[in-house]
N, C-alpha and C positions, 0 to 999 in steps of 0.2 A: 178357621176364622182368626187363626194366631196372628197370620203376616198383612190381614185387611188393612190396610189406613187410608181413612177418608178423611179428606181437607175440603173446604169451603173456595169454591171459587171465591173472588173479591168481589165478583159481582152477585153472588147470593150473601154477603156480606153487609152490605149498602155502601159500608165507607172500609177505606185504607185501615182505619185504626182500629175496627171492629174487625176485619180480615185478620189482622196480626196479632188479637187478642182470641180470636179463635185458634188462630197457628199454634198460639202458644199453649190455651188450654189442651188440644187435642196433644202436643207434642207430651203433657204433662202424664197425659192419661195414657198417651203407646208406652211410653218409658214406665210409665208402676207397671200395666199390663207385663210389661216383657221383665221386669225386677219378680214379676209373682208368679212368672211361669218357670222363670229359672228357680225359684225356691222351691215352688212344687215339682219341679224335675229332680232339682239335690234331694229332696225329701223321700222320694218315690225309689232312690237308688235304694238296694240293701245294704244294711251294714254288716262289717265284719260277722264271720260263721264264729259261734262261744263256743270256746272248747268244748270237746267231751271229757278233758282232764281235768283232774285237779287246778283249780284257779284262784289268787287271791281277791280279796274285795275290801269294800270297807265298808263298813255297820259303824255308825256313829264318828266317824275320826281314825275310829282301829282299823289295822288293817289284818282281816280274817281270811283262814284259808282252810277247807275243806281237807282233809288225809285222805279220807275213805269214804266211799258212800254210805250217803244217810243212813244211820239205824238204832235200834234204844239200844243205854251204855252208853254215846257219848263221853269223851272226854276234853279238857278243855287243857292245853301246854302252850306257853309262851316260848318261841323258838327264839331266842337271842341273837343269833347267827343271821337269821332274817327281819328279825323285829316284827314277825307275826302269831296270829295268835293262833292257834292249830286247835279244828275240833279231828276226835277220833276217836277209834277203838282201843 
């Protein structure tokens, strides 16, 4: 039903000006239709695969980066060199 468009003859219209105000309402409604189908098409692609490596982020402003996998002990270093804040072992 994506590509259906139905238009009003002029004569189930009654008049010219009624014709053209239909033309237009319906031209109004293909064009959102086909603006919401391409959104829901971009939406539906996947995004990018997240590493499985170490990856920075940002928690509040800062930008955080994971060493090692999760575990108690954490430590917390601010790397200078990257201007991140490093958790770890």
């Amino acid at each position: 039903m994506a590509n259906e468009r139905w238009y009003p003859n002029p004569s189930e219209s009654g008049s010219h000006d009624a014709w053209n105000i239909h033309t237009q309402i319906l031209n109004h409604v293909y064009a959102t239709q086909d603006r919401l189908d391409a959104l829901e098409k971009a939406q539906a692609k996947p995004s990018a695969a997240v590493p499985k490596s170490s990856s920075a982020a940002t928690i509040a402003g800062i930008n955080v980066k994971a060493t090692t996998p999760p575990q108690n002990g954490f430590t917390i270093r601010f790397n200078s060199a990257t201007g991140e804040f490093e958790f770890g072992v």
